[in-house]
C-alpha positions in Angstrom: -3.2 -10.3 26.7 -0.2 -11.9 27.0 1.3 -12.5 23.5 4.5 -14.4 23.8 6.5 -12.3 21.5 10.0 -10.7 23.3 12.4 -8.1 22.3 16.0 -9.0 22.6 18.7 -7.1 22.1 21.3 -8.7 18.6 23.7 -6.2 19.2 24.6 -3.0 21.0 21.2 -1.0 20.3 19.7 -3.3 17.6 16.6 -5.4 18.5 14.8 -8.3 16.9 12.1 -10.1 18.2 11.3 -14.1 19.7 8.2 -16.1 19.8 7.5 -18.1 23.2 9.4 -20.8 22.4 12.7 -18.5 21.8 12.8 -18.7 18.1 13.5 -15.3 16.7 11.4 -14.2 14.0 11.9 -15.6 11.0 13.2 -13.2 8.0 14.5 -14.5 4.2 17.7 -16.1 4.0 18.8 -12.9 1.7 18.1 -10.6 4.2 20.7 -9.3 6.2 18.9 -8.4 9.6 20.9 -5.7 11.7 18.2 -5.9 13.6 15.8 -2.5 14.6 16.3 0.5 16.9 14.3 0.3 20.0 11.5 3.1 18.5 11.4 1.2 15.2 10.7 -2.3 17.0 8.9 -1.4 19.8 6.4 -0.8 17.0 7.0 -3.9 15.2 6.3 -5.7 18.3 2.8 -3.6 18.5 1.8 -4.2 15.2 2.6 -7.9 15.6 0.4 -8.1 18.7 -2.4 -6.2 16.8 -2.5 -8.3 14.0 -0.9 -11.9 15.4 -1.3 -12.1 19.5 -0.6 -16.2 19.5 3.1 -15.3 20.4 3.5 -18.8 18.7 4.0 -17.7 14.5 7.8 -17.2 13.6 6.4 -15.9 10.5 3.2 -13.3 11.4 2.5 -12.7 8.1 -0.7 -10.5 9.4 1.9 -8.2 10.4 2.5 -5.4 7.6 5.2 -3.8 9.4 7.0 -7.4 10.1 6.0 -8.1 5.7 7.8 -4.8 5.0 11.5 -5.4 7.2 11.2 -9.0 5.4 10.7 -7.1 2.2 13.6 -4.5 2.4 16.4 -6.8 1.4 14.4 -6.8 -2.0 13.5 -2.9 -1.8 16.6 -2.5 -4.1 14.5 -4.7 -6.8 11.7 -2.5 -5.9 12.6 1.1 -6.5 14.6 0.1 -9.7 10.6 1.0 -11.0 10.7 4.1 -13.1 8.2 6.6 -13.7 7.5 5.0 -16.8 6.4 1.7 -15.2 3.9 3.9 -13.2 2.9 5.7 -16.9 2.0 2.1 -17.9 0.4 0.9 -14.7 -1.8 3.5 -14.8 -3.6 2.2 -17.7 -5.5 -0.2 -15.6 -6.0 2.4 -12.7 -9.8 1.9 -11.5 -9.5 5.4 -10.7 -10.2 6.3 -14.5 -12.4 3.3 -15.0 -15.2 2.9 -13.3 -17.9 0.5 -13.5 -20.4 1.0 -16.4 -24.0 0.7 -13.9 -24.7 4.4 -13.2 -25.4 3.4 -9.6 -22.2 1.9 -8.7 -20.0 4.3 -10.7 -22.1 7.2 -8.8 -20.7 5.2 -5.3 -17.0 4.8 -7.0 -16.9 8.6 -8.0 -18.0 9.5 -4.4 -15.2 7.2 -3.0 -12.5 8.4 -5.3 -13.8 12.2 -4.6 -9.8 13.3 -2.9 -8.4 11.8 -6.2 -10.7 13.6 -8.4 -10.4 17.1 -6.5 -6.5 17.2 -6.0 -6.1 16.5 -10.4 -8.3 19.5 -11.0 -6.9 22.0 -8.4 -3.6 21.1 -10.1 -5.3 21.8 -13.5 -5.2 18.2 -14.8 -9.0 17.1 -16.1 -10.0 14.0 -14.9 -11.7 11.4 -17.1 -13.8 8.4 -16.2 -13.0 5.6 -19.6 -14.1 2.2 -20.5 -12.9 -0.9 -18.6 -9.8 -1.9 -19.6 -9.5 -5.8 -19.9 -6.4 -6.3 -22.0 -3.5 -7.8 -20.9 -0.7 -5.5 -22.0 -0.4 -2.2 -24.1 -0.7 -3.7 -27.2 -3.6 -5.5 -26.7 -4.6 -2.3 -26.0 -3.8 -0.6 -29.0 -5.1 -3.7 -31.2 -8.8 -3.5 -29.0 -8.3 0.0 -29.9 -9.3 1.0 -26.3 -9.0 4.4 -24.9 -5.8 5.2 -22.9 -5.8 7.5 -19.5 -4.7 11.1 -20.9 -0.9 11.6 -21.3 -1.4 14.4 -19.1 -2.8 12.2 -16.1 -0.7 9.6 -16.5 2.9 12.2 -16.8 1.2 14.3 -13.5 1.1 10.7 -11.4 4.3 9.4 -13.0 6.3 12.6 -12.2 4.7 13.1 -8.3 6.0 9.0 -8.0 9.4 10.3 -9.4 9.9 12.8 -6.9 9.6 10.2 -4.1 12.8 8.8 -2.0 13.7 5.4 -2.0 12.0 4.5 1.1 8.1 6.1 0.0 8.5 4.2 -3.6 9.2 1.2 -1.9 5.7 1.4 -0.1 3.9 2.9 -2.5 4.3 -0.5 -4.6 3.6 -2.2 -1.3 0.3 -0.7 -0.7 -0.6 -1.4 -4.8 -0.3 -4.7 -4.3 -2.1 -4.4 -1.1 -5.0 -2.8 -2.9 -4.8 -5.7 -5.2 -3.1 -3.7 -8.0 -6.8 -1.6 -8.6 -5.0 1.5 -8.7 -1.5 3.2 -8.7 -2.9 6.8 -7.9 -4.5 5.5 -4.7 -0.9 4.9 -2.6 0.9 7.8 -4.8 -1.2 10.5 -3.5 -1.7 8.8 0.0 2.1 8.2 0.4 2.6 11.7 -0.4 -0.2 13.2 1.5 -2.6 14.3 -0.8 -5.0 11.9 0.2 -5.4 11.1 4.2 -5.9 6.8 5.1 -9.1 7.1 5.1 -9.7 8.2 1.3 -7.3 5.7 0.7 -9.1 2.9 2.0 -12.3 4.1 0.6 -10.9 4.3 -2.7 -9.4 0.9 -2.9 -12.6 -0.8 -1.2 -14.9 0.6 -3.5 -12.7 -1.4 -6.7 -11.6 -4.2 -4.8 -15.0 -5.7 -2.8 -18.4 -5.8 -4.2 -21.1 -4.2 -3.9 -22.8 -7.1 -1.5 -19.5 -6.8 0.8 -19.6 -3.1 1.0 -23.4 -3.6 2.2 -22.5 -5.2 5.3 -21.6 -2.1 7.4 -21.3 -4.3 10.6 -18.2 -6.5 8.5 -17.3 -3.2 6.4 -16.5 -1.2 9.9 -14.7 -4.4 11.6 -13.0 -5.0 7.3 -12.3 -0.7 7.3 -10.8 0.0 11.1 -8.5 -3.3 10.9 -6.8 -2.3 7.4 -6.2 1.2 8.7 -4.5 0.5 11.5 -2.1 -1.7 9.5 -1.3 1.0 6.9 -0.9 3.3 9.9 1.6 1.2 11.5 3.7 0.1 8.5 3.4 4.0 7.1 5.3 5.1 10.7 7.4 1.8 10.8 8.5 3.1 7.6 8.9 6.5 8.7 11.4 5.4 11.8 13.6 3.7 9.6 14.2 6.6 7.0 15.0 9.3 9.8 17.2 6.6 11.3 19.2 6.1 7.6 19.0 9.9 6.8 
């Protein structure tokens, strides 16, 4: 199919991208675009096809890889989070919550099954507590609802410390691309502890309902387009750390 999107060359081996009316793609006025190595946009140009093939959309939002360079003039804000943000976010992790039907939490214990296996083989119990509907930590504390262990929420925080700038940066991506149901989820995929697929599984299983998840035709089409995105943007990502190594 022929998409309309172009490479073009900004500067001696740095490349950006133009829809078929010549407009480059556009980026945040804060961002400073250098533009991309030939590798790196080669597969921003794919991705962009995959998700956007109009060749019309300066802005293809569909695009995680083309979200992610847009993003990375505000990674700075990004990776000023701490472990101890990920200590606190991890109070509302689905992983450690799941629904109270015995049916369903039977299908979201199966789903998280990578998560549950990788905290024991490294000696850290895992526990399966109450929703948690507060709003903050002290809610918490004045509902008097159950926290995830110390131990659980030090063993994520310290694996997310670890990271370099680059993997923190899309770990909070892909949180917020899970619709914040759990911080474990992209730790233990970005570091690969969990492969995409568990990933996805895990995230799906807290984030659509049960009536969604029963439509294996639109789950399939829902699963395979999501995982080539993650794909893409976890390589685009990739790229562009060897390249500032």
């Amino acid at each position: 199919m022929q998409t309309g999107y172009q490479i073009f060359e900004i500067s001696k081996d740095r490349y950006w991208i133009k829809t078929s009316t010549g407009k480059p793609l556009w980026l945040p006025l804060n961002h400073l675009n250098q533009g991309l190595s030939k590798q790196a946009v080669d597969l921003l140009l794919e991705d962009i096809i995959y998700s956007d093939s109009d060749g019309i959309s300066d802005r293809p939002s569909n695009s995680l890889c083309y979200t992610l360079y847009g993003l990375m003039g505000e990674s700075q804000k990004l990776q000023v989070e701490k472990a101890s943000t990920i200590k606190r976010m991890i109070q509302w992790d689905r992983c450690y919550r799941l629904e109270p039907d015995p049916n369903w939490q039977n299908k979201q214990k199966r789903s998280i099954a990578g998560v549950t296996k990788f905290l024991n083989r490294s000696g850290i119990p895992w526990v399966d507590l109450r929703l948690n509907y507060s709003r903050t930590l002290k809610e918490m504390k004045e509902s008097s609802d159950d926290r995830v262990p110390k131990n659980i929420a030090d063993f994520i925080g310290s694996l997310y410390d670890k990271m370099s700038g680059i993997q923190r940066f899309f770990t909070l991506i892909l949180f917020h691309f899970s619709m914040d149901v759990s911080i474990t989820l992209p730790v233990l995929f970005v570091i690969g502890k969990i492969d995409i697929d568990q990933f996805i599984d895990g995230f799906m299983h807290f984030q659509l309902s049960h009536e969604e998840l029963m439509d294996s035709k639109g789950m399939k089409k829902w699963k395979a387009a999501n995982k080539q995105r993650i794909m893409n943007a976890q390589k685009f990502l990739q790229i562009i750390e060897e390249e500032t190594k």
